[in-house]
PATOR-850378 format. One record per residue (C-alpha): residue in one letter; x, y, z. Coordinates in pm, 1 decimal, padded with zeros to 6 digits. Example, Ala and Ser with C-alpha at 12.3 -4.5 7.8 and 13.67 -1.06 7.14 Angstrom:
- A | 01230.0 | -00450.0 | 00780.0
- S | 01367.0 | -00106.0 | 00714.0
# end
This chain:
- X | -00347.2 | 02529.2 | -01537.9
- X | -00557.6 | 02810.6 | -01352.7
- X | -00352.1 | 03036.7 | -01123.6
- X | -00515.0 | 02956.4 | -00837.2
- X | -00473.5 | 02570.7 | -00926.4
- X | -00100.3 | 02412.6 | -00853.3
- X | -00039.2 | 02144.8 | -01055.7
- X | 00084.6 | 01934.3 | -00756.0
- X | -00265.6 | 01918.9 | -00651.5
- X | -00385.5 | 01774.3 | -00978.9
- X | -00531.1 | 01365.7 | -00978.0
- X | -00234.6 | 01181.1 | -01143.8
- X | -00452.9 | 01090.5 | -01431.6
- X | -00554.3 | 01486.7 | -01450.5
- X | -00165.5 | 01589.4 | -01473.3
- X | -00115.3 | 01278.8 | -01708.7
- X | -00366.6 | 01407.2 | -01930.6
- X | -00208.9 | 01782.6 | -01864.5
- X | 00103.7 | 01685.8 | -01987.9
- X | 00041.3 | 01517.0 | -02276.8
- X | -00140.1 | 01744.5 | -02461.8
- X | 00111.5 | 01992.8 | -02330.8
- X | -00061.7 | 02215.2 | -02088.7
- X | 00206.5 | 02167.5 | -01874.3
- X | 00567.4 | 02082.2 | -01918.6
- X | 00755.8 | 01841.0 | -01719.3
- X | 00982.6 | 02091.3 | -01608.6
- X | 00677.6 | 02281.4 | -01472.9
- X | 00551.2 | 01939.3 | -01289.5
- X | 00906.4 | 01891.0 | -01151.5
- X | 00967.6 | 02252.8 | -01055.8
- X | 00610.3 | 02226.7 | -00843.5
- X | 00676.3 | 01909.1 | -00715.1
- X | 01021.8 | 01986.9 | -00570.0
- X | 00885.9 | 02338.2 | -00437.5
- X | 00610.7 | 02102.5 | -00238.9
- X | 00867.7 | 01873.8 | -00101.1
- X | 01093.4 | 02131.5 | 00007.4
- X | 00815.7 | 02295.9 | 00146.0
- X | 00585.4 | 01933.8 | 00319.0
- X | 00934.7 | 01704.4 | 00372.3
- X | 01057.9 | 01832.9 | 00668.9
- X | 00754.0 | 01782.4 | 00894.2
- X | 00650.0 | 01458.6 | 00724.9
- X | 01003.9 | 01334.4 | 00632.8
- X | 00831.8 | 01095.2 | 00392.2
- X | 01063.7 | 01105.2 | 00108.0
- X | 01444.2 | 01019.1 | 00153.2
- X | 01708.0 | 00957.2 | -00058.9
- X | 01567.7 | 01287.4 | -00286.1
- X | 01804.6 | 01339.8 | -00610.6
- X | 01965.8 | 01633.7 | -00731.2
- X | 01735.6 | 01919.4 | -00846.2
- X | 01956.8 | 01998.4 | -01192.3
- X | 01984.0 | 01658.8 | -01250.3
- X | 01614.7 | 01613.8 | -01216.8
- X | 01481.9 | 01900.0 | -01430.8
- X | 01764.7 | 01789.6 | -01715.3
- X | 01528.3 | 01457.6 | -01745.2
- X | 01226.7 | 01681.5 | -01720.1
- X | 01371.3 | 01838.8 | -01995.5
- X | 01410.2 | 01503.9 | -02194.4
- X | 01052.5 | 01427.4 | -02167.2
- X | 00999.1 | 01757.4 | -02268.9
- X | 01212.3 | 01747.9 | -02574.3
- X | 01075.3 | 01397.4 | -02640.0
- X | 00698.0 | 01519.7 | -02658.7
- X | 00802.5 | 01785.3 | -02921.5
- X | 01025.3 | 01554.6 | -03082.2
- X | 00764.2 | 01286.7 | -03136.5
- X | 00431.8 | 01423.6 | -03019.9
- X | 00356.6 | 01138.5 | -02794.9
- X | 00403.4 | 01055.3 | -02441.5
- X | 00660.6 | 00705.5 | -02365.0
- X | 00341.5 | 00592.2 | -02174.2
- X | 00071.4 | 00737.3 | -01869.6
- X | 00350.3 | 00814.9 | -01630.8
- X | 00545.0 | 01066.3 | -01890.5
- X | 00746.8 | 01320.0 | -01673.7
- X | 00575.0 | 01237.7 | -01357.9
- X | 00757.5 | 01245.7 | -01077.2
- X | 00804.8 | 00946.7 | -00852.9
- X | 00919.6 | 00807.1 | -00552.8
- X | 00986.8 | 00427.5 | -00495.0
- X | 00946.1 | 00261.5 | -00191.5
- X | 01294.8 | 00196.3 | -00032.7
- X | 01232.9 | -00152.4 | -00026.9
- X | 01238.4 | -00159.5 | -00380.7
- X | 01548.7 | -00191.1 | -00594.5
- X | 01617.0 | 00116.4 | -00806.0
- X | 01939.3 | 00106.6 | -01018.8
- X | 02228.8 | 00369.8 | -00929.4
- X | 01976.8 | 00547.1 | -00625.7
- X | 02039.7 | 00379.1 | -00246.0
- X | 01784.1 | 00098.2 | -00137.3
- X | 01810.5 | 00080.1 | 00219.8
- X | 01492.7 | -00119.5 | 00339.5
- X | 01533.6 | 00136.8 | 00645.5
- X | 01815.1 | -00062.6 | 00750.8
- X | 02163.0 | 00032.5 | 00876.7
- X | 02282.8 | -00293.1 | 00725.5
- X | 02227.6 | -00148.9 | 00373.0
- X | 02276.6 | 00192.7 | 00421.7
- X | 02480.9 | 00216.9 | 00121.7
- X | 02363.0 | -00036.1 | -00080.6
- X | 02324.0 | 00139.0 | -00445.5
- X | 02184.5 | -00147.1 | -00716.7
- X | 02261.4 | -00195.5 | -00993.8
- X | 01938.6 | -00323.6 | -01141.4
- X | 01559.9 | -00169.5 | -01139.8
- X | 01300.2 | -00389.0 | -00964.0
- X | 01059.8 | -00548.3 | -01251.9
- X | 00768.0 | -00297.4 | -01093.3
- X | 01020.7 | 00032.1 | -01164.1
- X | 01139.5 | -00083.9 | -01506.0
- X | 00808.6 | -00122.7 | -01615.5
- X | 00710.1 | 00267.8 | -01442.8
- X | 01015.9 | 00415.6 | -01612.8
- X | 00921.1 | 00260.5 | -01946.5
- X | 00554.6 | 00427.2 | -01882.0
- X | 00769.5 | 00778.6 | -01876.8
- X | 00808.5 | 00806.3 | -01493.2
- X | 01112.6 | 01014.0 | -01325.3
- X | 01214.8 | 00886.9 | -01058.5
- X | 01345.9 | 01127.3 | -00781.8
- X | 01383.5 | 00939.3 | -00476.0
- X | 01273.5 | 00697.2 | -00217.3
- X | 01018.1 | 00688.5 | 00022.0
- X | 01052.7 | 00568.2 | 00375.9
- X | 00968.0 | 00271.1 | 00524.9
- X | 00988.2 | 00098.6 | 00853.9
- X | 01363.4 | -00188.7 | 00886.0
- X | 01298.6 | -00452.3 | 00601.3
- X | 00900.2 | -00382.4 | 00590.6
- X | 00827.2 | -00523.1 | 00915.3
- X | 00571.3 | -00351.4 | 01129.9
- X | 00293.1 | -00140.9 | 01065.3
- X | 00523.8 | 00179.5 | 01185.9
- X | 00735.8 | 00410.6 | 00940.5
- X | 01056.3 | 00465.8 | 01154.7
- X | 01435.9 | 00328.6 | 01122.6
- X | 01764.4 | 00390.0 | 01195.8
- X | 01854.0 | 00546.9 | 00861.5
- X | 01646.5 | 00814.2 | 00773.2
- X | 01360.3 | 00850.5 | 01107.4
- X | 01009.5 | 00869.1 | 01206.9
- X | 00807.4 | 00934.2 | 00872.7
- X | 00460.4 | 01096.5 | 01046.9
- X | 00077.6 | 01148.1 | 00960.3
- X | -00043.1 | 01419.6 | 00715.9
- X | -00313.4 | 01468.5 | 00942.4
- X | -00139.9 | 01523.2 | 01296.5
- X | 00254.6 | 01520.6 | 01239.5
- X | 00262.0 | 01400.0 | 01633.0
- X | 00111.9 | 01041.7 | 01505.3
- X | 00177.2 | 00750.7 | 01332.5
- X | 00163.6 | 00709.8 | 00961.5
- X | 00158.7 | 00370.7 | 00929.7
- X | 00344.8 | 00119.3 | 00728.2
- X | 00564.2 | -00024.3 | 00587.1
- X | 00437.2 | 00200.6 | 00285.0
- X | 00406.2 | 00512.3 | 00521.7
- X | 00617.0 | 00742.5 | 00290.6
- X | 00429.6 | 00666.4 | 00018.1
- X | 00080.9 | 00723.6 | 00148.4
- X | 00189.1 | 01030.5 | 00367.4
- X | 00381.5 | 01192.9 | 00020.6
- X | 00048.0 | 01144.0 | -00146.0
- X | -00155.5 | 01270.4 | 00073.9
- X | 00072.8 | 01579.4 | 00100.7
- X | 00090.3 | 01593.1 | -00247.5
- X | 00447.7 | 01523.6 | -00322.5
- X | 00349.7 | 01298.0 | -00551.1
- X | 00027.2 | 01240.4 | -00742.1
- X | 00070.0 | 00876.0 | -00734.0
- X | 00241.0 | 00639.2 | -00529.6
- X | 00370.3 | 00273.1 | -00577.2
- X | 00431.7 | 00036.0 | -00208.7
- X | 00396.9 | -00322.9 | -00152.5
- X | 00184.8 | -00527.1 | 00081.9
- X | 00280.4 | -00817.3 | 00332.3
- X | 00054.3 | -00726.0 | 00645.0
- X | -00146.7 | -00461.2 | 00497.7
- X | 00154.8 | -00212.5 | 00417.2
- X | -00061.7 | -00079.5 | 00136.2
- X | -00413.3 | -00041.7 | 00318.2
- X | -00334.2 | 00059.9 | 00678.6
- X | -00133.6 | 00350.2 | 00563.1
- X | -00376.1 | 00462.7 | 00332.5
- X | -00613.4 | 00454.1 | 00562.6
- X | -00431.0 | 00655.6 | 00828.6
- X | -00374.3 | 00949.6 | 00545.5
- X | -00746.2 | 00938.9 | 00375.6
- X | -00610.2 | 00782.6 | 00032.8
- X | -00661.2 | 00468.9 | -00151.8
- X | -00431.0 | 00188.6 | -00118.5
- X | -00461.8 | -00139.6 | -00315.2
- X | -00322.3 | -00496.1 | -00250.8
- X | -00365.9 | -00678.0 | -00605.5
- X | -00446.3 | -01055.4 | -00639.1
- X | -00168.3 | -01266.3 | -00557.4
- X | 00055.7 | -01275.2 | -00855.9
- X | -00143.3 | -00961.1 | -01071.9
- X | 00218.7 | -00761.5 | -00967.9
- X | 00476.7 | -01005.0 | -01024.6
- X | 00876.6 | -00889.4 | -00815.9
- X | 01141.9 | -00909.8 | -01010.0
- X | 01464.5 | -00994.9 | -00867.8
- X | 01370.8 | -01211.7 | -00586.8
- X | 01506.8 | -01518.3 | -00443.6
- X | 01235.7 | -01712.5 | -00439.1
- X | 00946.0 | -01710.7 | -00610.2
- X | 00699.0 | -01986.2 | -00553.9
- X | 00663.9 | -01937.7 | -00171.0
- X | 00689.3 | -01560.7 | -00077.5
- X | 00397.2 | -01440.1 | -00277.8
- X | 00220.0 | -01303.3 | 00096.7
- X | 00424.7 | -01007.3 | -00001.9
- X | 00283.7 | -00792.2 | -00311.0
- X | 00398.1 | -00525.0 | -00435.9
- X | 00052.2 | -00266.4 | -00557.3
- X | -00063.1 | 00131.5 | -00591.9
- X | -00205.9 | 00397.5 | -00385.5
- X | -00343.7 | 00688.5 | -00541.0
- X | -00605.8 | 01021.0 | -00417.2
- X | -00838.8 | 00844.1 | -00651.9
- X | -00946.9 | 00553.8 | -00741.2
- X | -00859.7 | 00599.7 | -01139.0
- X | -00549.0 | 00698.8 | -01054.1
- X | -00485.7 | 00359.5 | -00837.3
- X | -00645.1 | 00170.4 | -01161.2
- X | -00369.6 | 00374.0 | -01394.6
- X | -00098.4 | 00258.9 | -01213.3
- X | -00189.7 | -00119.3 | -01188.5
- X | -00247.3 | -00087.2 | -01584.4
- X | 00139.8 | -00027.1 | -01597.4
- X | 00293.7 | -00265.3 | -01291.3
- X | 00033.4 | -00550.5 | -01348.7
- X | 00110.3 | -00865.3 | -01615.0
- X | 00285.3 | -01165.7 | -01642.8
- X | 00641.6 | -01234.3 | -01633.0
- X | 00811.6 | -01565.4 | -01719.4
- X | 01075.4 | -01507.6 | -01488.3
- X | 00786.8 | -01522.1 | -01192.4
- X | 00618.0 | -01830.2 | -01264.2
- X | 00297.3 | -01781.3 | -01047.6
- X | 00250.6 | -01418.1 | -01167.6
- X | -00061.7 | -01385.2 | -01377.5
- X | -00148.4 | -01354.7 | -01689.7
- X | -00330.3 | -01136.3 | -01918.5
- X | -00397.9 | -00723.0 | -01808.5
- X | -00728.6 | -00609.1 | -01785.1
- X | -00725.5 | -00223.8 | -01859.6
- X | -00836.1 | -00155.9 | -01504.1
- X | -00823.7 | 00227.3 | -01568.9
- X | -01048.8 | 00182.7 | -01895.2
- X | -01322.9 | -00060.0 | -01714.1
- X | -01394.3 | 00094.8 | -01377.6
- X | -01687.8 | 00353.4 | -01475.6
- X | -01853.4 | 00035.2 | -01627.3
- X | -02016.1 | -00138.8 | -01341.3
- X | -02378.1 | -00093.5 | -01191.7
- X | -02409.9 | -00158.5 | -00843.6
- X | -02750.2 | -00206.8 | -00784.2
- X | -02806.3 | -00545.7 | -00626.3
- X | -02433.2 | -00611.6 | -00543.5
- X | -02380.2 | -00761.1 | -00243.1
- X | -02134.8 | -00610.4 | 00052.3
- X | -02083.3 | -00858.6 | 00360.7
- X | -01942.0 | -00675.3 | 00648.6
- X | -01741.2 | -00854.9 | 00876.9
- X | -01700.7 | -00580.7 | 01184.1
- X | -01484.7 | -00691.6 | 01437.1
- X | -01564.5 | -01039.3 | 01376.3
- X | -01815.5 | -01097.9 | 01619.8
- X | -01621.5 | -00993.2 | 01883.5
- X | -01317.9 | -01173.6 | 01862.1
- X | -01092.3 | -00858.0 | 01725.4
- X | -01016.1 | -00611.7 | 01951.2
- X | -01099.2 | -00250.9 | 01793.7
- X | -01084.1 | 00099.2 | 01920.7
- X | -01390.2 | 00314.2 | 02003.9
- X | -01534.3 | 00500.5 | 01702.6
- X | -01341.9 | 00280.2 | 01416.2
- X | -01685.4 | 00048.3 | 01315.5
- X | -01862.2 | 00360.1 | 01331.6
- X | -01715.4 | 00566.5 | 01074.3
- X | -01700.0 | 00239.2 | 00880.8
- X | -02045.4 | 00159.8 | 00916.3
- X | -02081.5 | 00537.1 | 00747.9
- X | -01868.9 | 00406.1 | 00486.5
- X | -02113.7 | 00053.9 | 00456.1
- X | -02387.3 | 00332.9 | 00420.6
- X | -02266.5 | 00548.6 | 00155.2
- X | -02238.0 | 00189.6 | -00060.4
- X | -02637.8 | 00144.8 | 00016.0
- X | -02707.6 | 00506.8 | -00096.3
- X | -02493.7 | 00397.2 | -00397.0
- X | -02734.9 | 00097.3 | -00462.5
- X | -02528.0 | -00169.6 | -00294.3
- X | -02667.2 | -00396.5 | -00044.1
- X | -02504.8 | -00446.6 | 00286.1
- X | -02562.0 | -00762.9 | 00513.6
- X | -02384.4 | -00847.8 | 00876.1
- X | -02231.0 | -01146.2 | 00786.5
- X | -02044.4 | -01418.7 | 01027.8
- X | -01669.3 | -01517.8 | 00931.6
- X | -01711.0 | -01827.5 | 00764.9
- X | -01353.6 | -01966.9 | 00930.0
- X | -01229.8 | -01996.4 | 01309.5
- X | -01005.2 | -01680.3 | 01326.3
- X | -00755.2 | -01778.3 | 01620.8
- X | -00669.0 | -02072.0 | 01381.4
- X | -00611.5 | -01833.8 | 01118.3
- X | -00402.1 | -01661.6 | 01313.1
- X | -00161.7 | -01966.8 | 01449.1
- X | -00139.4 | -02068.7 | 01067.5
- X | -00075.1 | -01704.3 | 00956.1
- X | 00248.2 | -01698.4 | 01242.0
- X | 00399.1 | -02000.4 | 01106.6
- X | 00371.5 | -01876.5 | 00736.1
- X | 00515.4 | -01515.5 | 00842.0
- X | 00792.1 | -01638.9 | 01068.4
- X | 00912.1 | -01863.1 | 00802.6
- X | 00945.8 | -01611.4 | 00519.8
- X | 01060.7 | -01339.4 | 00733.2
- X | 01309.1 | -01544.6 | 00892.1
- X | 01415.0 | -01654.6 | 00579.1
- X | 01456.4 | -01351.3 | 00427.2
- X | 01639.0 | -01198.6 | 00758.4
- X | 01886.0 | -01498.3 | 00704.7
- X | 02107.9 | -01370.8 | 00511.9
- X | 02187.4 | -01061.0 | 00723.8
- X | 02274.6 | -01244.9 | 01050.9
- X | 02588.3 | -01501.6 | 00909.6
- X | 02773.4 | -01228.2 | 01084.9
- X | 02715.9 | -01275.8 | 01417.2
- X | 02751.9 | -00897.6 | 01512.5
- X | 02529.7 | -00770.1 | 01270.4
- X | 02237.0 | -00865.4 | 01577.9
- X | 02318.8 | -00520.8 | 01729.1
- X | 02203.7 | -00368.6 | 01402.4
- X | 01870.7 | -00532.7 | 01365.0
- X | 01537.1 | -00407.7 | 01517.9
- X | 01455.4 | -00653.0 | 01788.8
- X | 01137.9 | -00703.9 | 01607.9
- X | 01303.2 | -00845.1 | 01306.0
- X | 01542.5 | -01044.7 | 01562.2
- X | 01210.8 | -01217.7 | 01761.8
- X | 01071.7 | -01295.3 | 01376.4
- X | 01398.2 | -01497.5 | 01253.2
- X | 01440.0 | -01620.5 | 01624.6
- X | 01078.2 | -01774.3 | 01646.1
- X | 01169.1 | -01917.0 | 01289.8
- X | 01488.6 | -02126.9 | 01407.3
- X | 01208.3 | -02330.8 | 01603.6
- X | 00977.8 | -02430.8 | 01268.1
- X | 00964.8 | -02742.0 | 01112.7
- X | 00873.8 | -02922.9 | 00816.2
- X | 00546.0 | -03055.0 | 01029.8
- X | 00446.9 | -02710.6 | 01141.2
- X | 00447.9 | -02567.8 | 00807.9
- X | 00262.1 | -02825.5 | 00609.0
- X | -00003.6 | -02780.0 | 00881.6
- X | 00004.7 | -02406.7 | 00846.9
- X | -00043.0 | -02450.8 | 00463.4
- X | -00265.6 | -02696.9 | 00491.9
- X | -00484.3 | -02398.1 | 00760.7
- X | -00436.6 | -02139.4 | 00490.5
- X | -00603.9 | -02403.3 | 00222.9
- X | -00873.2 | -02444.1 | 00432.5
- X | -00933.4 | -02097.0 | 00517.0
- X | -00929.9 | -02000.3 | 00142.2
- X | -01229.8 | -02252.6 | 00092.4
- X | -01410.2 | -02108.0 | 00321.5
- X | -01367.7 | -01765.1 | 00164.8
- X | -01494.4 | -01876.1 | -00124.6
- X | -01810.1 | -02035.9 | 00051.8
- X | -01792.3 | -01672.4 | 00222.0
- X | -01802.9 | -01506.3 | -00142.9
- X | -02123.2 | -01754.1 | -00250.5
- X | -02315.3 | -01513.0 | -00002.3
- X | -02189.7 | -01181.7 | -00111.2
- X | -01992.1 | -01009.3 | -00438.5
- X | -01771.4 | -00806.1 | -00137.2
- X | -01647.5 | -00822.6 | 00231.1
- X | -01552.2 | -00532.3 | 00409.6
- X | -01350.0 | -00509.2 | 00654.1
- X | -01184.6 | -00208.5 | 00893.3
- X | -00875.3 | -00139.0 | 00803.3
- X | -00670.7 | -00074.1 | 01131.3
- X | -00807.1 | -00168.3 | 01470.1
- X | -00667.1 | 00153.4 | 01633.1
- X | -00651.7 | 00511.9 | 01496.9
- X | -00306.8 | 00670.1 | 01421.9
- X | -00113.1 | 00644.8 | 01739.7
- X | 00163.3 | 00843.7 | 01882.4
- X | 00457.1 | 00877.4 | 01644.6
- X | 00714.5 | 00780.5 | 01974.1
- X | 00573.4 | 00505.5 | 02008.0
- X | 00706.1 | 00124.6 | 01888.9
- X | 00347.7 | -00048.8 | 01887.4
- X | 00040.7 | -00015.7 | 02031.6
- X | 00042.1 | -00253.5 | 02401.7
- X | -00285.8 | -00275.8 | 02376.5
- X | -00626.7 | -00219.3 | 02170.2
- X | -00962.1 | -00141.7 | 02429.5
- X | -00796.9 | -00304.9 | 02726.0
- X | -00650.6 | -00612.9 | 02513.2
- X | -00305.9 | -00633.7 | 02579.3
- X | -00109.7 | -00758.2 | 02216.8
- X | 00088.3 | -01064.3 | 02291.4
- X | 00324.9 | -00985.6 | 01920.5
- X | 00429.6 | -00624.1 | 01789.4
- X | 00208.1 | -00721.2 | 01519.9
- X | -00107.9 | -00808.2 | 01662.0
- X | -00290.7 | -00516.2 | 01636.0
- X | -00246.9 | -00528.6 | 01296.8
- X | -00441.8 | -00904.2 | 01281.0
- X | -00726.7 | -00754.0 | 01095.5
- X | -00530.5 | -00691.1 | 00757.1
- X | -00419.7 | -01097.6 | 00677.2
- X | -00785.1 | -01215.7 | 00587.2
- X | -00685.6 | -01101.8 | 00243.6
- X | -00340.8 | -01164.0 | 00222.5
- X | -00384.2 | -01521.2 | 00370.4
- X | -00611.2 | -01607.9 | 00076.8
- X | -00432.4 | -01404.0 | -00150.7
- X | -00748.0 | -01219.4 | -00245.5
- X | -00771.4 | -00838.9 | -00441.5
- X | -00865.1 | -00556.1 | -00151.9
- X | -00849.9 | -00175.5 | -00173.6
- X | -00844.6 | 00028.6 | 00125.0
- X | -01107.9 | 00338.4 | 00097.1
- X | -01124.6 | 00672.1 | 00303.6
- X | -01430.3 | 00618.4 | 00566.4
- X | -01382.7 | 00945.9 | 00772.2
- X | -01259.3 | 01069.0 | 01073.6
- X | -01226.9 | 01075.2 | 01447.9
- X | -01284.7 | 01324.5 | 01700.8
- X | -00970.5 | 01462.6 | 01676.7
- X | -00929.4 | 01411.3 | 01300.9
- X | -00748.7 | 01114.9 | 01234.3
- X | -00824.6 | 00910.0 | 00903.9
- X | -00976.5 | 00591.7 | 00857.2
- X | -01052.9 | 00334.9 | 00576.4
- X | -01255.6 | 00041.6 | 00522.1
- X | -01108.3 | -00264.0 | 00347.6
- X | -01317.8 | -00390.3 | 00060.9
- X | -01193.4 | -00745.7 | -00088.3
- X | -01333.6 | -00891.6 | -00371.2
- X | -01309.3 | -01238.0 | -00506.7
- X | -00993.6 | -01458.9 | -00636.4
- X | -00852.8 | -01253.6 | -00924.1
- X | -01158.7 | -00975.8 | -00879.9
- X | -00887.2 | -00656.0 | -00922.9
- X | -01115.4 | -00511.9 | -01155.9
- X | -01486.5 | -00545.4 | -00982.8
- X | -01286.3 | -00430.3 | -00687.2
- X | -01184.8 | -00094.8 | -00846.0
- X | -01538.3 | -00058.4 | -00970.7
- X | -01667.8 | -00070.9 | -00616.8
- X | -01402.1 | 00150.3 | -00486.7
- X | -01488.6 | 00366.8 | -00807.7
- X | -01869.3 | 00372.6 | -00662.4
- X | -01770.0 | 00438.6 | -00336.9
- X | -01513.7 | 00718.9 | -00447.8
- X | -01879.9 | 00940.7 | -00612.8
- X | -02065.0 | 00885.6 | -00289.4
- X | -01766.9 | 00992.5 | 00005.4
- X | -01626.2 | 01334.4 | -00163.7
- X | -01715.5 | 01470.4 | 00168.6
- X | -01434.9 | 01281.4 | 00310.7
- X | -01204.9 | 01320.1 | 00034.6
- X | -01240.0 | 01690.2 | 00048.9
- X | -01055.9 | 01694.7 | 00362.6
- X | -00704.7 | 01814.5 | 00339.7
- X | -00413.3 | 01722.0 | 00581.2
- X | -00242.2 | 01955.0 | 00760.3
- X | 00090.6 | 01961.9 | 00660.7
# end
């Protein structure tokens, strides 16, 4: 590596390549990357649950060993280092989900999505924060804090995979794995100017789980500074699992296939604010809209086009599905009674709205979501993409619970102002979150950009397109 050069600012697929062919050792990745945490951590507090130092450079040392031993790499992840989202099980390192609940909760088993990034080479060194079992689009809890913006420590990172997008963007890590329920992977990547991607329903199968037929909203996906980086790290979490019945088959070498795509003639349908009907703060369609024009310059074609679906109904259907798998999955913590006064009284409102669902209400919630999903495709007859903001408000102030209101609208749940985000979840559709720019006071945004059912790859080849064509925003460091 040049001097002037830290390795902690290298593109994961860069440092991959770096350590491979033994330009760098992994000692000399985990030395830098423990220097930059010590140094970013405490203003961001992004990463939690951080292992010992010795203990960490001993494995670095493995790898090490293990590339002079053999001459090749375990996989693309060798010696990298790498924090999991703390709502992910990691075997003999605490998994909290941010709640005091499970503050000591150590498992004894990897998550599927972990096993599969430690067999690729990965270290892992800790955790990264996220907001009390996943829920809100907020990284704060009771165990470890407020997890803030790269860009203005004061704000918001977003959420629930806020400690993963703001240790990327701060380069703790180079790469970043989170999950996706309500747009955990794109909101906070768009609120630290880095790519976040929600896979196809079932492309990332979760491994254990309780249930897995139903719960699927929730997907587990990577964020990267780039979008071959994102594409690497699908390679390795994506592909079927018997164990996950609905997960899919098959793994397309997203990392290998992005550069080949031309985009002249393809088709971008932007969606805005939905003629109205979402509420969205001053300046956000704008810097999109610069976004929808850097796609033109690239040879795409962009078209206004009109949702092809009633959105309020969307929404109503959307409730019923959330409340019932977040109710569910709350359950289990509340058979004792005094465990209430440990709960955020967002999680509490969830499983209390879902005491009041039944059978009827969901089969006419699923039967909503079926509907709406036909429609998208009619949508996707039209156009090869639909874009989408990301957020409806910029980064708000880290003190805060939820925004009260977007433009005047007041937000009748604590999740409302995140409605624009469940288009793609609800139909279980592949979307990446890209870097559109910035506002006056130099907050990030992104764009959403969802491709058709199972479309991961044509969806990194856009993002790939759009990547060449917005280095101007991408050049833009954060300030921590």
């Amino acid at each position: 590596m040049g001097d002037h050069i830290s390795v902690t600012d290298l593109p994961a697929h860069v440092l991959s390549d770096a350590i491979r062919s033994r330009e760098v050792s992994c000692r000399e990745v985990m030395q830098a990357t423990l220097a930059r945490i010590q140094a970013a951590n405490p203003t961001v507090n992004a990463i939690v649950s951080l292992r010992d130092g010795d203990a960490l450079l001993r494995e670095a040392d493995e790898r090490d060993a293990q590339l002079r031993r053999n001459g090749e790499a375990a996989g693309w992840m060798h010696g990298m280092p790498q924090a999991i989202k703390d709502a992910v099980p990691t075997a003999g390192l605490r998994t909290t989900f941010g709640s005091p609940l499970l503050r000591d909760n150590v498992p004894t088993e990897d998550a599927l999505m972990v096993q599969r990034m430690k067999a690729a080479g990965c270290i892992v060194i800790g955790k990264t924060n996220t907001p009390e079992f996943g829920l809100g689009s907020h990284t704060f809890n009771e165990v470890f804090g407020v997890t803030r913006n790269a860009y203005d420590p004061s704000k918001a990172a977003g959420g629930s995979s806020g400690g993963a997008a703001v240790a990327l963007a701060t380069r703790m890590l180079a790469v970043a794995d989170g999950s996706d329920f309500m747009g955990s992977l794109r909101n906070p990547a768009a609120w630290n100017n880095v790519f976040g991607m929600r896979p196809s329903e079932g492309r990332v199968p979760r491994w254990p789980a309780d249930d897995v037929f139903v719960t699927l909203l929730s997907t587990e996906g990577p964020m990267g500074r780039t979008v071959r980086d994102v594409a690497a790290l699908l390679d390795v979490q994506a592909g079927y699992d018997a164990r996950t019945p609905l997960s899919l088959a098959g793994n397309e070498g997203y990392a290998q296939w992005i550069e080949r795509f031309d985009p002249r003639g393809i088709r971008v349908g932007w969606l805005g604010d939905l003629n109205g009907y979402l509420p969205i703060e001053h300046g956000i369609l704008d810097v999109c809209e610069q976004g929808l024009r850097r796609l033109e310059a690239s040879g795409c074609e962009v078209i206004a086009v009109d949702p092809a679906f009633a959105p309020e109904a969307v929404w109503q259907a959307w409730l019923v599905w959330r409340r019932w798998l977040v109710g569910g999955r709350i359950a289990r913590h509340l058979r004792e009674p005094s465990h209430r006064a440990l709960i955020k009284p967002e999680a509490l409102w969830e499983y209390d709205q879902a005491l009041n669902l039944g059978g009827e209400q969901v089969w006419n919630a699923s039967a909503e979501r079926t509907k709406f999903y036909q429609q998208m495709l009619a949508l996707f007859e039209r156009c090869d993409f639909v874009a989408l903001p990301s957020a409806q408000v910029w980064p708000f102030d880290a003190s805060l619970r939820w925004p009260a209101s977007i433009a005047g609208h007041e937000m009748d749940t604590y999740h409302r102002w995140m409605e624009v985000v469940i288009y793609a979840t609800f139909a279980g559709l592949p979307c990446i979150s890209v870097p559109v720019g910035f506002s006056e006071t130099g907050l990030p945004m992104g764009m959403q950009l969802i491709g058709p059912p199972r479309g991961d790859l044509r969806v990194l080849q856009i993002a790939q397109v759009y990547e060449r064509a917005a280095l101007d925003v991408l050049s833009v460091r954060p300030r921590v």
